[in-house]
N, C-alpha and C positions, 0 to 999 in steps of 0.2 A: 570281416576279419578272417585272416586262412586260419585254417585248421594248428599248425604249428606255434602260433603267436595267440589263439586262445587256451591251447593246450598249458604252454608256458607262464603265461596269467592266470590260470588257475591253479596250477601244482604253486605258484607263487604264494599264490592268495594263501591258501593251504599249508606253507612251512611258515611264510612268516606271521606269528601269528605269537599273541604274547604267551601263549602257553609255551613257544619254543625260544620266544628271544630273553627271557625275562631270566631263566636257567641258565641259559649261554655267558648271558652278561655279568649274572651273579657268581657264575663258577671263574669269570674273568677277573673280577671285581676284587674276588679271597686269595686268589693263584695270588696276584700281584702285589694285594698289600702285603700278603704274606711273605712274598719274596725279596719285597722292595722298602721296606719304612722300617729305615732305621739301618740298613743295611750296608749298601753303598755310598761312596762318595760322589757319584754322579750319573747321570742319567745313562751313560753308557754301560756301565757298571750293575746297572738295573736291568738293563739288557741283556748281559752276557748270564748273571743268575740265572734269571727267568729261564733263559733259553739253553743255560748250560748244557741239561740233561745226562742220562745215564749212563759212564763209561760202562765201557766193553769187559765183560768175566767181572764186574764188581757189581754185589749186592751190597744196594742201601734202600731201607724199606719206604724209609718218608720219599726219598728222590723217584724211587720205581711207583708209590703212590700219586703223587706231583703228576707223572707222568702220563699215566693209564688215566687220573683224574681228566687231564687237560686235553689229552689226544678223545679220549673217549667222548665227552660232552654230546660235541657235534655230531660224532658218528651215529650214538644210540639214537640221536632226536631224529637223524635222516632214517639209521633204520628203522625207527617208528616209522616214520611217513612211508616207506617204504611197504612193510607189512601191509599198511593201510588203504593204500592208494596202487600199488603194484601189485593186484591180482585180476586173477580173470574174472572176480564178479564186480570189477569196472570197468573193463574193456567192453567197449561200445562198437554200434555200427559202424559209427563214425569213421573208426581209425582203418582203412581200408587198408589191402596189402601198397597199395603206394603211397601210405601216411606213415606207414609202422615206423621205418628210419626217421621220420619227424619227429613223430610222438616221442622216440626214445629220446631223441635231441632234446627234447625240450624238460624229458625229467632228468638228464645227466645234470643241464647248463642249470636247474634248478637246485641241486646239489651242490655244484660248484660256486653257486652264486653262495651259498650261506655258508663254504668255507671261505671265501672270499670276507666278507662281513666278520667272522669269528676272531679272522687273523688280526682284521681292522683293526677291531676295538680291543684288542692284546693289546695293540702297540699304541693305540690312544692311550690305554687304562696304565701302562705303562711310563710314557712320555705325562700323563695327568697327577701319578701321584710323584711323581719330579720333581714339578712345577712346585706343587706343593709344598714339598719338602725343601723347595726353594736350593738343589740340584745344579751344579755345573753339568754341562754338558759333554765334555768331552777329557773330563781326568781320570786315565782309569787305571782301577788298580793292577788287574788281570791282566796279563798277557794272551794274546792270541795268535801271534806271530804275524811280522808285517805283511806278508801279503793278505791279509784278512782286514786290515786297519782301515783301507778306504772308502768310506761310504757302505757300511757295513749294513745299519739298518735300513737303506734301501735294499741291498742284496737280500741281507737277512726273512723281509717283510718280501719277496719276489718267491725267494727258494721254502719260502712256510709257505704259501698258497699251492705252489707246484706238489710239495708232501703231502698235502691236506687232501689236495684236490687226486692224487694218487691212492689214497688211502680209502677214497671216498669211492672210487671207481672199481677198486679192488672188492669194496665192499657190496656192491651193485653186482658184479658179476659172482659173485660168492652166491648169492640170494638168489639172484637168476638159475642158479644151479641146484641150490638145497630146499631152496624155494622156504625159508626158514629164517626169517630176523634172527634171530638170538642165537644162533650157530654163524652165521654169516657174521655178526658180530665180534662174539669172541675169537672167531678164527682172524682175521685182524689186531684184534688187539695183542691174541696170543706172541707174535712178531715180535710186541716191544718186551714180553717174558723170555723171549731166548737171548736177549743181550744182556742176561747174566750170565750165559753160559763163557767161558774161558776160550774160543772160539775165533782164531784171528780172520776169518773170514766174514763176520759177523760183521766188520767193518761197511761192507755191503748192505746191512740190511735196509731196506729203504724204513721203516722202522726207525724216527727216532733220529734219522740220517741228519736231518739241518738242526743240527745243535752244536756248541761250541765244541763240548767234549770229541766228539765225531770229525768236527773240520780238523782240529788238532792233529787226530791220528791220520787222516788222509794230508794232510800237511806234508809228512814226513815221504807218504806216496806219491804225490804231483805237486808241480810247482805251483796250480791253479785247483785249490781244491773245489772254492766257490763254483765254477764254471764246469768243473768235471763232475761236480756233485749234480748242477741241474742238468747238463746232459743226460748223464745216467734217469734220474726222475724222470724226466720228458724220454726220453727212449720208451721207459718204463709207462707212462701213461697213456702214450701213443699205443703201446703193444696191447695194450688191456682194453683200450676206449675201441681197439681192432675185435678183439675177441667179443667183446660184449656185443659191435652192432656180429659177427657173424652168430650169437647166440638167435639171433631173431625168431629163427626157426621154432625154438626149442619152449619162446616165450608165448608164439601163439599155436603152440599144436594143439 
């Protein structure tokens, strides 16, 4: 087996593991019934809650809670693994200077994998207590402005993987730097604290960005916020996923 693909089978083995899935699911589990039973008229309607999030220059303490709860989960559990598994007293012979680009490969694609998974079962736990509640699907109260109306939770569930998986990158390279979980952390989370500030640039902030409230207000800026929104994220993941392999140097001096 190469060096790459056992690399990545073991940082696997290593995150998913019940001590990390079982918190993820359960913080899933509360967001949704909490957001969702008894709430809406329809499944759609459950979706747009959930994902509403925090407008821009407004404090609301439960929503900013909601928020840092739901964004956070994932992140702390990677920056554990992180802390734990990204230092120099587990860097081996192994990883030679022509493995290092691998090796990193394969702890990024490990973190992304388990935003991939978080988002998943959002939108199951979501679409499940529906079901339940025995939920039309598609009558909704909320407005979000036509061009946002078609096939929304597929976009929806595309542009939360791309945030997740930026946020996640951001936080990798943060750690790289400080060499410091719990700094590298909150410096991330800090992001979705400055959109209370009154700030009309804040519109930007990738921070929080794929939520309804958010497409709203770029609504008003492009005809196509969905698709400006994921360019921007993907510009943005791309720039960092850059930065992080040129850090290489600095991770095995």
């Amino acid at each position: 087996m190469k060096l790459s693909k056992g690399l990545f089978y073991f940082y696997s083995r290593i995150m998913w593991t019940m001590n990390n899935l079982v918190p993820a699911i359960m913080i899933i589990l509360v967001l949704t019934f909490w957001k969702g039973i008894g709430q809406g008229e329809s499944l759609q309607d459950d979706f747009l809650r959930f994902f509403y999030g925090q407008e821009i220059g407004e404090f609301n303490l439960l929503t900013l809670l909601e928020q840092l709860i739901y964004y956070g989960t994932p992140l702390w559990l990677l920056a554990a693994f992180l802390s734990q598994w990204f230092s120099r007293n587990h860097f081996t012979i192994l990883i030679r200077s022509e493995q290092k680009r691998k090796w990193l490969r394969a702890l990024m694609l490990t973190g992304l994998g388990f935003q991939v998974f978080y988002v998943g079962v959002t939108f199951l736990s979501i679409t499940f207590i529906g079901i339940l509640t025995n939920k039309s699907w598609n009558v909704s109260a909320l407005q979000i402005g036509e061009c946002l109306d078609n096939n929304i939770e597929i976009i929806f569930f595309c542009l939360k993987i791309v945030e997740f998986s930026l946020l996640y990158l951001f936080l990798l390279l943060l750690y790289i730097w400080t060499e410091n979980a719990t700094i590298s952390f909150l410096l991330v989370m800090s992001l979705h604290m400055l959109n209370i500030l009154p700030l009309d640039f804040l519109i930007y902030n990738p921070a929080g960005m794929v939520t309804f409230s958010r497409l709203v207000l770029l609504n008003g800026q492009t005809e196509m916020p969905a698709i400006y929104v994921l360019s921007l994220l993907g510009s943005l993941l791309l720039l960092i996923a850059s930065f992080i392999r040129l850090s290489l140097e600095r991770i095995f001096r």
